[in-house]
N, C-alpha and C positions, 0 to 999 in steps of 0.2 A: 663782917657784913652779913645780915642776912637774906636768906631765900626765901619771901614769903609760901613760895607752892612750894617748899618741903616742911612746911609749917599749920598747911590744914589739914583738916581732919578729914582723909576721905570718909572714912565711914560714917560721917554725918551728912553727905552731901546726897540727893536727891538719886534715886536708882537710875534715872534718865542721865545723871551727869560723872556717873558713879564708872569710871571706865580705863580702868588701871587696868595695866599691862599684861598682860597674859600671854606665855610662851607659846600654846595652843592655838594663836589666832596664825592664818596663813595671810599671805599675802593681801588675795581677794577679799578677806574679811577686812582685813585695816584696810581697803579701798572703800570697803560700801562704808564705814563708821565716818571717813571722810568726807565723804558724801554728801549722807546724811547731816553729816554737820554746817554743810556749806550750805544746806539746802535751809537751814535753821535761821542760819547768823549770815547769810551772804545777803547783802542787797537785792533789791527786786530783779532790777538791770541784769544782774550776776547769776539767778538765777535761770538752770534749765528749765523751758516747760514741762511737766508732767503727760507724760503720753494718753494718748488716748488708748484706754481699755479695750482688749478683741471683740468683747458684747459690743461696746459703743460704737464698734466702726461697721461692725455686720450690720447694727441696725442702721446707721447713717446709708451704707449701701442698700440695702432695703428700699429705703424709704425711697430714693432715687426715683422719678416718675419718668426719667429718658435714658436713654444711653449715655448721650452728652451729658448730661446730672451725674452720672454714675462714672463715671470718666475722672470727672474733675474733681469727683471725692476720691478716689483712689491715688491719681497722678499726687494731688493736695500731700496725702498721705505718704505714699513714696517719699516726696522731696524732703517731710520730714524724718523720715527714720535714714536716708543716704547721711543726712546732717547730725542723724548720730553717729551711724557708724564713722564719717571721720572724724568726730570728738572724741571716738574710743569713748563713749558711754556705757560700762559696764553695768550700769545699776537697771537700767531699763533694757539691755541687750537681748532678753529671754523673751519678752513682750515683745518687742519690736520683729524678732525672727519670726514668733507664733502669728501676728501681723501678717509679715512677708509671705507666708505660706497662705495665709488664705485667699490673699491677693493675687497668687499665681494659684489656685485653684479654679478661680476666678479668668484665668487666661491671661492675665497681665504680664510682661516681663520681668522677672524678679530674678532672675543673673547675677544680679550686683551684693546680694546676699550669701554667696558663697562661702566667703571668706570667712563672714563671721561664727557660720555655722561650725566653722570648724575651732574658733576660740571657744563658741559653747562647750563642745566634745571636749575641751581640756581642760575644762574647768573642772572641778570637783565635786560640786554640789549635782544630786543624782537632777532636781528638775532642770538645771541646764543643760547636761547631758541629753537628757529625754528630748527635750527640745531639737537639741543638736542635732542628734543620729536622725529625728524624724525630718529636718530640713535638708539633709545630707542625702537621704534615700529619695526627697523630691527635687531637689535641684542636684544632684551630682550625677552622674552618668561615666562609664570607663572613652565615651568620647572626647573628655576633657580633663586636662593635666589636672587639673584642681585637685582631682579625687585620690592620684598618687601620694599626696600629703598626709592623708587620712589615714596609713597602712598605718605607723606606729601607733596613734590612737588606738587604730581598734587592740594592736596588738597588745600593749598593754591593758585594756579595760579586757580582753580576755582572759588576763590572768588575775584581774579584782578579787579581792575576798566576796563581794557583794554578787549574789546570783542574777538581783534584777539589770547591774552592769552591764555583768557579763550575757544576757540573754541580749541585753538592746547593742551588744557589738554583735553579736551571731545573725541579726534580722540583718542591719546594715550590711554585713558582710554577702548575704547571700542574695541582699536586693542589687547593691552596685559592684560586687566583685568583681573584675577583669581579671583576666587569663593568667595575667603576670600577679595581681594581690591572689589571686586561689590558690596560686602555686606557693606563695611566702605564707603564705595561712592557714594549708591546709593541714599541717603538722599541729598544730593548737586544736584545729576541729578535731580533730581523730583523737586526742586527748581527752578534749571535752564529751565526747559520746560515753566515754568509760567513766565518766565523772558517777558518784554515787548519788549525786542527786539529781531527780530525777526531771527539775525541771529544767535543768541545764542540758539534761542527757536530749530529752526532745527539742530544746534550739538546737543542737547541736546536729541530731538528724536531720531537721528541714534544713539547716545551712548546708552538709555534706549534701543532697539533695540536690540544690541549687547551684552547689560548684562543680559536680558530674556532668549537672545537664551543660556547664559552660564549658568545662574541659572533662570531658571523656576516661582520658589517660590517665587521672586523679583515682579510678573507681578504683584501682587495686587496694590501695592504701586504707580506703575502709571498706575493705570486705571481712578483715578478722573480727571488726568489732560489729557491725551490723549485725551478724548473727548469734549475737551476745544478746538484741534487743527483742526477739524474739520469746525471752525466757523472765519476761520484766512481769509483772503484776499489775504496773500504773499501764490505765487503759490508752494515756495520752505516749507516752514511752511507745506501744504495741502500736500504734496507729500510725505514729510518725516511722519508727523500723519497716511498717509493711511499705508503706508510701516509698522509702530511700529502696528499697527491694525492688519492689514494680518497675522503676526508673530502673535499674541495673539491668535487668530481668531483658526491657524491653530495648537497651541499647546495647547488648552484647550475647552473643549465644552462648559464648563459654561459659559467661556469669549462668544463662540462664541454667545452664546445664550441673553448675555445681549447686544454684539453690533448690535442684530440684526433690534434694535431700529434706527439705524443711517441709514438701507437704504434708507428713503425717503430725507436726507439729502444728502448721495451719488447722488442721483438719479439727485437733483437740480443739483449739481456743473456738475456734466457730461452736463446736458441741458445746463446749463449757458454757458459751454465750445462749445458745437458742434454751438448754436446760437450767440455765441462771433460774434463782428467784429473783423476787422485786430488789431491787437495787436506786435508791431514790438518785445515788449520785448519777446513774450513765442511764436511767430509763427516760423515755422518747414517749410518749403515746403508748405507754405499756409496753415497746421494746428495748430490749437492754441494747443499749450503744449497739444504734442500726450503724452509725458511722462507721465504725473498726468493722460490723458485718458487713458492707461493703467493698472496702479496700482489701480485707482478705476474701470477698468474692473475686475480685477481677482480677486480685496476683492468683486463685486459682485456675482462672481460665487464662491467664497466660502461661501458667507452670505444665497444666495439662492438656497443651494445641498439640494438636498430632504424636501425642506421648500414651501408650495403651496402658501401659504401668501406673502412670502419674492418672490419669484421667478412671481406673478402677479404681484408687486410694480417694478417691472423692467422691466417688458415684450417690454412695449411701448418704453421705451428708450432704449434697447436692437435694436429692428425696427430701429426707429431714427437714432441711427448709424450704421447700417446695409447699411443704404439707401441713408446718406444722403456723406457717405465719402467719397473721393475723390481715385480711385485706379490706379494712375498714374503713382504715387511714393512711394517707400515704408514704406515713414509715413504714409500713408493711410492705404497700406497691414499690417503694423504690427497692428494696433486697430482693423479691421475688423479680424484678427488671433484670436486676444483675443475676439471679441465680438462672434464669433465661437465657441471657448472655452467654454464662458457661457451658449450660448443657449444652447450646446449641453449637459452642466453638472446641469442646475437646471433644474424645471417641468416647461420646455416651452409648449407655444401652437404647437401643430403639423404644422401651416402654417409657422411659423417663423423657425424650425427647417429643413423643407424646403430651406426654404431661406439661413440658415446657410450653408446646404451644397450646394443650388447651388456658394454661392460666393468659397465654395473650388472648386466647376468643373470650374468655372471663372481661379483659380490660378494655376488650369491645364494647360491653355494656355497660361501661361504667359511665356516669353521669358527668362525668368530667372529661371536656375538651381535648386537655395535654393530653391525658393517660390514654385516651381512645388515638389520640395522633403515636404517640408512644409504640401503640400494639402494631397497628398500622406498618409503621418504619421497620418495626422491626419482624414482622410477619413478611416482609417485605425482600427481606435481607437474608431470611432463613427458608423461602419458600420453596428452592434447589435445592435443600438437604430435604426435608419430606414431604412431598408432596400430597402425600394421599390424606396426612394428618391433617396440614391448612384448608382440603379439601371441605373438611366435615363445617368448618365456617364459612362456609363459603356464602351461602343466605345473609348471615352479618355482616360481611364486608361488602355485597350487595345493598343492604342498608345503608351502609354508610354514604355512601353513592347521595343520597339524598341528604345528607348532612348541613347545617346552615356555614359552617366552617369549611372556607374554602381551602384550606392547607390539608385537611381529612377528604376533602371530594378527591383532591389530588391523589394522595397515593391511598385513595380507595380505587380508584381507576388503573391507577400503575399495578396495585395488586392483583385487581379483578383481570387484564391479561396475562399476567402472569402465569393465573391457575385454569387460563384457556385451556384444552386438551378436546380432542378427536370426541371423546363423549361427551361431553358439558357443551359443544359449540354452537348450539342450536339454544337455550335456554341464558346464555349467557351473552349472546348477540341480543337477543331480544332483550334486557335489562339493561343493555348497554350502548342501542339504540334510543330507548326512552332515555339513558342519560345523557347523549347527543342531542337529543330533540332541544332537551330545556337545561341545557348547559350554556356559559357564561363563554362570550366569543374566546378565551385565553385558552380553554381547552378544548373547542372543536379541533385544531390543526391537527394537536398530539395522539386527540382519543382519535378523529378518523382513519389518522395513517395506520396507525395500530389497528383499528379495526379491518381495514384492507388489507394488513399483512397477515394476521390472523383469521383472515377471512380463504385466505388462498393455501394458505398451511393446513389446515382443520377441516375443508370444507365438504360436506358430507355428498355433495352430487353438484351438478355444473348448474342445475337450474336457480338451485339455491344460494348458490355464489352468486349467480347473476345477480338475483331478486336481494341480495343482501348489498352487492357493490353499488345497486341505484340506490334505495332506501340510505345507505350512507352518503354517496352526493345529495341525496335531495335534502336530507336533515343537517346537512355539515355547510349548505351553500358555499359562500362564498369563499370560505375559511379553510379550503381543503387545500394542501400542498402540491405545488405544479406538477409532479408527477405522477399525482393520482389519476390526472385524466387519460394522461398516455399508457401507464398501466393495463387500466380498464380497458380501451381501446385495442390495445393487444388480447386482453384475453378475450373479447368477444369477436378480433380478427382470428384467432386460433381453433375460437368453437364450431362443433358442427353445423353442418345446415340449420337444421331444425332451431340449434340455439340460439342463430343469429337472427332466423324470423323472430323468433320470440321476444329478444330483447330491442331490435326496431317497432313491434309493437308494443312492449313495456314502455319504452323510453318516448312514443309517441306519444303516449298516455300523460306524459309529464311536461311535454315540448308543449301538448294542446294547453297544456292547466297553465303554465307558466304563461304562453301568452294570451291567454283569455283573461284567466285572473289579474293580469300586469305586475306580477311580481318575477317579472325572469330579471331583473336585473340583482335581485338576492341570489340566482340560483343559476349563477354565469354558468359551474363547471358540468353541471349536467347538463344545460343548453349545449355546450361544445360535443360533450358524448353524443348526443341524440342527434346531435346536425353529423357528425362522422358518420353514426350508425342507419340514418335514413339515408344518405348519400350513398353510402357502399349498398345496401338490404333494401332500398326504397322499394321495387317492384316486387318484392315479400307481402309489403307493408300492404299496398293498395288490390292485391292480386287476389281470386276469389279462394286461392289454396288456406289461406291465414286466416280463414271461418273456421277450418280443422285445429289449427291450433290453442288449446285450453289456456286462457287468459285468469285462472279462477285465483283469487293472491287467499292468503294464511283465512282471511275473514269472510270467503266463501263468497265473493264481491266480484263480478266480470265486467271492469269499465271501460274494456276494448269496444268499440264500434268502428267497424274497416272506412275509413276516408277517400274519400274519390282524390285524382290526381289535382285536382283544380281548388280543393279545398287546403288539400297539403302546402300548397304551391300562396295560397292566401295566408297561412299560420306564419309560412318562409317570409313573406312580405312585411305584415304585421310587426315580425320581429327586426328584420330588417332596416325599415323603417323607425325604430325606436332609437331616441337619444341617450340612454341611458346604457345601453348594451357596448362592452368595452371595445376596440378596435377588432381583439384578435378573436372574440365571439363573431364579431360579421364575419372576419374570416372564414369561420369554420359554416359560417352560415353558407356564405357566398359558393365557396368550393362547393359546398354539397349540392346548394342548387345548382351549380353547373351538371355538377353528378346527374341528378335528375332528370338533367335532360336527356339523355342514354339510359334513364330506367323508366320512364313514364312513354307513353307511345302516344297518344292522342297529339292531331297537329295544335288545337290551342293551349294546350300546357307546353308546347314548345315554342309558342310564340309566346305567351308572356314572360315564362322562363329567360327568353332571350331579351323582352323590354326591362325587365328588372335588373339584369346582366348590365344593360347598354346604360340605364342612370349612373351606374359608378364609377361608369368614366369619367366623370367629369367632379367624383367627389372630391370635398374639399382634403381629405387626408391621403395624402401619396401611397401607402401601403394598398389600401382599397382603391383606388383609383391606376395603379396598374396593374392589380388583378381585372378588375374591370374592365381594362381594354385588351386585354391579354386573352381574358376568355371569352369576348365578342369576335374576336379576330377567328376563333374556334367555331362561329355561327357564321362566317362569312368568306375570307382568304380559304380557310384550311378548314372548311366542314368534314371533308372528307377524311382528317388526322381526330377526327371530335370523339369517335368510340374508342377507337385504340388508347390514347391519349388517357379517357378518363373510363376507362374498365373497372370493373372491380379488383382490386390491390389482393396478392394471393397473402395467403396467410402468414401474420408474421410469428417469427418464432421465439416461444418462452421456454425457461427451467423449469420444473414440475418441481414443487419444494414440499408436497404431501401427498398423499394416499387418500383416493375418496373412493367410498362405496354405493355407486349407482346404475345398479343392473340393467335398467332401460333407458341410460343416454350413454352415450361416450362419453369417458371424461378427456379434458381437453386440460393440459398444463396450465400450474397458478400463477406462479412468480411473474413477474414480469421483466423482461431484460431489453436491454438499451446495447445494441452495436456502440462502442466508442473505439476512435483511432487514437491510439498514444501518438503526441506530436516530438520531436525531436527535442525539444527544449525538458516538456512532460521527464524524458526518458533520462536526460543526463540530470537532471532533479534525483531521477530514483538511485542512476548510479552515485553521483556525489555527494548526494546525501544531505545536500543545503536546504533549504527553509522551504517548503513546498509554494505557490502563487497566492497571493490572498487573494484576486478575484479572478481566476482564470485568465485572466490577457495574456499574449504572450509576444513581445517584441521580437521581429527578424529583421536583426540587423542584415545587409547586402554583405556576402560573401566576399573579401579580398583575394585578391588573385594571386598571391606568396603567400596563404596566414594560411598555416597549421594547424591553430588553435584546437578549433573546434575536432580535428583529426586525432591531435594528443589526446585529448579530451575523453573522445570515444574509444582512443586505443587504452585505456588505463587501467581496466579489468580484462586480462585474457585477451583481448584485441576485437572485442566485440565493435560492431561496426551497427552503431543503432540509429542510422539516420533513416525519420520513419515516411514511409507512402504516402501518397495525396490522400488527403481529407475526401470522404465521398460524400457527394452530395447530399442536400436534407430533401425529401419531397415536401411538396406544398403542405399535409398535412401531418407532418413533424414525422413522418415515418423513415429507418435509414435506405439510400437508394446505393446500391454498390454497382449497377451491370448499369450501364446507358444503352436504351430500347434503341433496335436501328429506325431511322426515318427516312422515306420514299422522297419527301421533297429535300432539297438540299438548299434550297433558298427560304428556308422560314426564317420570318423576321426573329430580332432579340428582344422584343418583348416575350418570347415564350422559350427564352432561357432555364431549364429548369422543368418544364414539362414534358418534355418526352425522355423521361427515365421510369425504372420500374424495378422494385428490389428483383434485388438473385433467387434464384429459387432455392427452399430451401432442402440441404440434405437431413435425413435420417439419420440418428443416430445411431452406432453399433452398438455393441455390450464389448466392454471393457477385455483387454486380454492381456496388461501390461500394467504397472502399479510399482509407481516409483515415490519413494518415498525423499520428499523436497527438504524436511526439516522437522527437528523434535527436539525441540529444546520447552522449558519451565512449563512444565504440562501442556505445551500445544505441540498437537503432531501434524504436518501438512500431508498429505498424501497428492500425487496428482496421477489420474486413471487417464491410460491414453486409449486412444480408438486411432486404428489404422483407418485413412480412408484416400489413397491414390497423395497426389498434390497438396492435399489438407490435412490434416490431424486434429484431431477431438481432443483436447486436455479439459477435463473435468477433476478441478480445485476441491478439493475435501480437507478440512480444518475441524479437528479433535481435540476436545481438552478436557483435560484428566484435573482440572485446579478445583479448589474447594469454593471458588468466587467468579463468577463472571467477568468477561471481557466484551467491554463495551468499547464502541467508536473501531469495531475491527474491519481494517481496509488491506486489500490483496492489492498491489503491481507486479507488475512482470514486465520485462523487455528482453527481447530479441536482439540477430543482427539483423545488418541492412538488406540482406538477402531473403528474408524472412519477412511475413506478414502476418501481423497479429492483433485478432479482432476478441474483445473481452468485454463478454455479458454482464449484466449485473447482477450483485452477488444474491443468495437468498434473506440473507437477514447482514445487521451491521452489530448484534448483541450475541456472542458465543458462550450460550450458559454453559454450566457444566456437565460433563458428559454431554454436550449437546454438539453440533455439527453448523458449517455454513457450506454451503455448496458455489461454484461460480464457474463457468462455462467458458473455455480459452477454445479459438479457433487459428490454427495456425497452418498458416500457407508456402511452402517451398517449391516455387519451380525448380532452384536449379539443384533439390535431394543433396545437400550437402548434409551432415548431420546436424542436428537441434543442441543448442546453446541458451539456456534461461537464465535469467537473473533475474531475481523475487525480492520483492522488500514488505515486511509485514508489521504495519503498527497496530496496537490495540490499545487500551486502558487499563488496568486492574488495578485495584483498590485504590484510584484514585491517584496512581503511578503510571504516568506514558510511559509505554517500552518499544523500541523498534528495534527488526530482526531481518539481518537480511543472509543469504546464501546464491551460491553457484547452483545449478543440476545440468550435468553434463551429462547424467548415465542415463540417457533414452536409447531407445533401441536404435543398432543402428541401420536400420531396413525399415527404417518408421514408415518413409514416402517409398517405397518403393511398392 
């Protein structure tokens, strides 16, 4: 019998059909030739459709004119490649994955892709691979079991003979590693580093890299080869060693202290690079691989942070490139950024730390947006280490101030107080007021307050605080922060005679412009001041003594002209009268003209006084409308309670948080401070240490007749007993009221609940004879200075820090026991530069002289890390009260 097909001649048959057996073919290959063959000879019916090409489908999405169009090409799509992957269609699988992934770049769901990505991975052929690992890195993640399959894949393609393999297992590996595959893998990485070739050697680094930053506890294991990469030649090798370096450096101290060994070796490759010739392979814009100079900039200013040894082994090549780079282009500006960076974070010489920041006043002028925001930030961040250097820019960053770019107005303003200081404060108000005037409403709030605090720290004599605290209300209107007005209000309740005539004439100057011109409804907070300060000082105002006083402002301009009572008394109406003026501006209106009527003497300014009084009884808003009847009742029941009642308010008391030199007034304290009562809830917050209130409320629950609770509670440190005193009353115009005035009639109605109080008078303070030190931990020291004074005790808060960063958002508590009273000022600042101070004023009250018991809790910021700190101080003296 014969076989006809062991009887042709293959080698005469067609190369297409020519397709004998070969031991060499795998598996995979005898799949696609069958395939192919069905795709030939198979019936139409029989055949699979031919996919749609990744060009073709991007542009079919393209072309899409709605979402829904674009939808229903992709879902379209989808359904077709699900329906290959259950035919195990290997011939198109590569296509189909490449697909998948655009579609989920796309946002689409493509989950269902998983699987197959990992038959790519074990395929042989290197573009399924490629494919694989790249679908593997975008859909796998160590949150889903899927990706545990994958460990032997990678583990064998790291042992390929083929390098591009092996690099596409090292990516993979370091994009979705988990805890548990970095631990089974990490013995192969560390292999692979030592590898002699040298593009294996750099996947291997960025994957060791990637699996430290996941598990920590892996760094041992390449520390002997890492500092093998240091001594490589390939600039790519050097760059990936410094990278896996920096990352150790910065998550362990021990590490960092053994690499500190390599900075002389650093030190060379940086020389070698800046005195390179041309090098077509690694030059930039004329610089040879700015890249590698950078990364071995910033591992040197991490290798030399508070290291004196480390930080002189680099001083001179620090200079070097300082000096030597080219700043044309901005491969140049980004190495000299970083070499900035160093000087200014290890112990440089003072002449090079110079040098650092003039090249930021240099990137002040540059014509480029980022790099002028660049110098900014970072003049910003270094301007506590020298001050007298960033001094010398100071005109440019004044410039900047006028800038079209509002991110550079920003921290041209944050810098410019910064470099406020006792001399500059006069010159630097005045550029910083024209930058108030015609600033965009998002920064009046920020710049004003800042200029009121730096106003009261700096300020050179009391007249010119004043003349600078209005000029800030009047240019910040609306946009100033509630507590500026009470501030101000204090300090001109504190200032001398003379200065308070003054600023009731200043401010009347502004009361008249505001409602003549009709724009006082721009310029609510200084209408409030001026009605406070006329109300209290009115008989200043209109009296013939306030001829003598010199009205003349900076531009030799006197637009004082003294007002008769009856004209005063029409401006109060005028504004009174307007609809646009917010409820608690009439307040402050109303109360003052009640005032006026005890400072003006003539009987028809007391009779209309009292008709404009008697309309708002009947206003339509309840607030104003029982003031209104409240103080008519003051013109009629109880005239006789009308002077005492609303007297002039004695002076209230502030913290002095600067030194002014002004030989012909008194100076009178800046700061401004706020009596506040810690309440009992406040207090067990501090001790427990739970979550502080997000808006102040504080729920009292009714006390149960057997509950303990709240007893344990209080007894849980030392047996402090902190249940705290009644709240004292507010007076009518937000001032604290502690003493309750006695009153003659005993039958006053309760409509005038609240008016016959009057603060405590205030005591002197002593000088200091006692200094106990509250706490010193992470360069902040607390001190607290006490003053003997009978029942009361003076504790004045002193906060020192020795850190190389500032500490922002820094807030003082304190609590007592229950036998104790304790009234706490506001503090002088809430930002504690370095070497700088905050000051804050404790007043604490013992009748029954038992000894002083504190508990302190202290949060601040720094770099960007909340820390809170708390302590006991029990060692007061103990003859404090006595």
């Amino acid at each position: 019998m014969a076989y006809p097909m062991y009887e042709v001649d293959w080698s005469v048959l067609p190369p297409d059909q020519n397709r004998r057996f070969n031991p060499a073919f795998n598996i995979a290959t005898i799949k696609q030739v069958v395939n192919e063959a069905i795709e030939r000879v198979a019936p139409v019916s029989v055949r699979m459709q031919t996919p749609t090409r990744l060009r073709d489908l991007i542009r079919q999405i393209r072309a899409a004119r709605t979402a829904a169009e674009e939808r229903s090409v992709v879902n379209k799509e989808c359904a077709y490649i699900r329906s290959t992957f259950r035919e195990e269609d290997s011939v198109w699988r590569c296509r189909n994955i490449a697909k998948l992934l655009y579609i989920h770049m796309l946002g689409y769901p493509a989950h269902f892709g998983q699987l197959e990505c990992l038959k790519l991975i074990a395929s042989p052929r290197f573009t399924d691979k490629r494919v694989g690992y790249l679908g593997a890195m975008l859909l796998l993640d160590e949150r889903q079991d899927v990706h545990l399959l994958i460990t032997n894949c990678l583990k064998n393609d790291l042992n390929s003979n083929t390098q591009f393999v092996v690099g596409l297992a090292l990516c993979t590996l370091g994009a979705i590693a988990s805890p548990e595959m970095a631990r089974d893998l990490a013995s192969e990485v560390e292999r692979l580093i030592k590898s002699p070739n040298a593009y294996i050697k750099k996947k291997a680094a960025l994957c060791a890299f990637r699996i430290i930053r996941r598990v920590p506890d892996l760094m041992e294991m390449f520390l002997p080869a890492t500092r093998s990469l240091l001594t490589e030649k390939n600039h790519g090798v050097l760059i990936t060693g410094v990278t896996l370096i920096t990352e150790m450096c910065e998550n362990s101290p021990d590490t960092l202290n053994h690499f500190k060994k390599i900075v002389p070796n650093l030190v060379r490759i940086l020389k070698n690079l800046i005195l390179a010739g041309y090098s077509p392979e690694h030059d930039v814009s004329g610089v040879s691989d700015p890249f590698l100079q950078v990364k071995i900039l910033r591992l040197l200013r991490i290798l030399g942070k508070n290291d004196a040894e480390a930080s002189e082994a680099m001083n001179d090549i620090l200079a070097q490139v300082a000096t030597n780079t080219e700043t044309s282009k901005n491969v140049g500006n980004t190495i000299l950024y970083e070499t900035v960076l160093s000087i200014m974070d290890i112990k440089s010489e003072s002449s090079l730390r110079v040098l650092a920041i003039n090249i930021l006043g240099r990137f002040l002028l540059n014509n480029d947006k980022n790099i002028r925001y660049v110098a900014l930030n970072t003049l910003l961040r270094t301007v506590h280490v020298d001050t007298s250097a960033v001094q010398r820019h100071r005109t440019t960053i004044l410039e900047c101030l006028k800038d079209p770019d509002v991110s550079i107005r920003r921290r041209a303003m944050e810098l410019s107080f910064a470099l406020i200081n006792s001399q500059n404060i006069r010159a630097m108000m005045k550029e910083l007021l024209l930058f108030l005037e015609r600033s965009d409403a998002e920064f009046k709030a920020h710049c004003s307050s800042a200029m009121v605090l730096a106003a009261e720290r700096y300020a050179p004599s009391s007249k010119w605080h004043l003349d600078t605290l209005f000029q800030v209300l009047l240019k910040a209107g609306n946009y100033l922060r509630d507590d500026t007005v009470s501030n101000t209000i204090q300090i001109i309740s504190s200032a001398p005679g003379e200065r308070q005539a003054y600023a009731s004439q200043r401010l009347w100057i502004s009361l008249e412009r505001s409602a003549v011109c009709g724009d006082s409804t721009e310029k609510q907070p200084i209408i409030q001041v001026a009605a406070w300060t006329i109300g209290e000082y009115g008989d200043m105002l209109v009296s013939e003594a306030s001829n003598a006083i010199s009205m003349v402002d900076d531009d030799g301009i006197d637009e004082f002209v003294r007002p008769s009572e009856e004209y005063v008394i029409d401006i109060y109406q005028k504004l009174l009268w307007s609809t646009q003026l917010s409820i608690t501006t009439k307040e402050f209106l109303l109360l003052s003209l009640a005032k006026l009527s005890t400072r003006f003497t003539t009987q028809p300014s007391q009779d209309k006084i009292r008709v404009i009084i008697d309309t708002f009884g009947s206003h339509i808003h309840i607030e104003l409308q029982q003031r209104g009847v409240e103080l008519s009742q003051l013109f009629r029941q109880y005239a006789n309670l009308r002077p005492a009642l609303l007297e002039r308010m004695p002076a209230m008391e502030v913290v002095s948080t600067g030194e002014r030199d002004d030989s012909d007034t008194e100076i009178e304290p800046a700061a401004p401070a706020h009596t506040t009562q810690p309440d009992q809830d406040a207090l067990l917050d501090l001790i427990i240490g739970s979550e502080p209130l997000s808006n102040g409320d504080v729920e009292h629950a009714p006390p149960a007749a057997n509950n303990n609770t709240t007893n344990d509670i209080l007894d849980l440190l030392s047996g402090l007993d902190l249940t705290a005193p009644a709240q004292a009353p507010m007076g009518v115009m937000g001032a604290p009221i502690t003493t309750p005035m006695s009153v003659a009639n005993n039958n006053v109605s309760p409509l005038l609940d609240g008016l016959f109080t009057s603060p405590a008078p205030i005591t002197q303070m002593q000088a200091p004879d006692t200094i106990v030190t509250a706490l010193e931990r992470n360069g902040l020291k607390v001190e607290l200075h006490v003053q003997r004074g009978g029942e009361t005790a003076t504790i004045t808060m002193k906060a020192h820090s020795t850190a190389d960063t500032a500490m922002s958002e820094f807030l003082f508590q304190a609590a007592v026991p229950r036998t104790f009273r304790l009234d706490m000022m506001s503090p002088s600042g809430s930002v504690l530069t370095p070497q700088g101070e905050i000051t804050q004023l404790l007043k604490v009250t013992n009748p029954s002289k038992t000894p002083l018991r504190l508990r302190i809790r202290i949060s601040y910021t720094i770099d960007g890390n909340p820390v809170l700190e708390q302590a006991e101080v029990n060692s007061f003296p103990t003859d404090l009260f006595n």
